[in-house]
N, C-alpha and C positions, 0 to 999 in steps of 0.2 A: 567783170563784164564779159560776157558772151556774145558773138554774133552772128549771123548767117548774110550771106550775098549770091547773087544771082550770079552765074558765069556763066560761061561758052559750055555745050552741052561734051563732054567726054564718056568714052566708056572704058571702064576696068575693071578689073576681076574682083571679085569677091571671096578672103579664103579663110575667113572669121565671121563668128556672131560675138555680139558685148550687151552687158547689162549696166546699169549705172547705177550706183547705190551711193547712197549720203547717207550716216551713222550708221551700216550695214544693213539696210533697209531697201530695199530694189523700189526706183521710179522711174525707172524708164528701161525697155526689153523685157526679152533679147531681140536684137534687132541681128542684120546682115551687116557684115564691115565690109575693111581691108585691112590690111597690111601697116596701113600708115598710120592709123589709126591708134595704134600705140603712141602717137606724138601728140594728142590729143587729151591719153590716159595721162602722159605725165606732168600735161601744162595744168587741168584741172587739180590733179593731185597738190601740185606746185603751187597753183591760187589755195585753195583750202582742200586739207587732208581729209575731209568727212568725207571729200567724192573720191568713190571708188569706181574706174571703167575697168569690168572683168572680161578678157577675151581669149576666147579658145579659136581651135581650127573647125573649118567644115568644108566641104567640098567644094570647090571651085563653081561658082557661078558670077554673070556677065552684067554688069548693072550700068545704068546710067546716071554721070554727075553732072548735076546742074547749078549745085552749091557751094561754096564753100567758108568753110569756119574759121572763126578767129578767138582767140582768149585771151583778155588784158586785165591787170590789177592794178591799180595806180598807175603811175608812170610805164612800167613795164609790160611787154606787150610777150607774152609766153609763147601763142601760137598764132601763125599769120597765113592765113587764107589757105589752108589744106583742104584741097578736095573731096569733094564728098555729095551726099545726092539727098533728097529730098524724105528721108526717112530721119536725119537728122534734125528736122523739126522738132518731132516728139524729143531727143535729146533735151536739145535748144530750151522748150517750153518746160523741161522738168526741172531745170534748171534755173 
């Protein structure tokens, strides 16, 4: 299970894009990240291995979060309300 929530509006850098692929297959990007974002790659990976989040660097740009994400499987809750901004929809829904 995946999820999105509404927060307090923050801004933070951007110094990543990421694609999301399930059986190596891209469904969602490349999009704009951050940094933290990798804890996101590995809770996914963690629920089922077909999801791949691939992320490289790109220049530093200034976004605003108004979201944030959560990943649980069963009882266990992988990832807990990491910030993040409203581009993770399309994520969210490819999923």
């Amino acid at each position: 299970r995946i999820w999105l929530e509404k927060k307090e509006h923050s801004v933070e850098g951007h110094t990543a894009v990421c694609t999301l692929r399930f059986n190596n297959t891209i469904i969602w990007g490349p999009s704009s990240c951050h940094h933290n974002t990798t804890q996101l790659r590995d809770a996914l990976y963690q629920v089922d291995p077909r999801f791949t989040l691939e992320i490289w660097e790109k220049p530093k740009t200034i976004q605003g979060h108004t979201y944030s994400i959560s990943v649980m499987a069963g009882n266990r809750l992988y990832l807990d309300h990491l910030s993040t901004h409203a581009n993770m929809i399309g994520l969210y829904q490819a999923i």
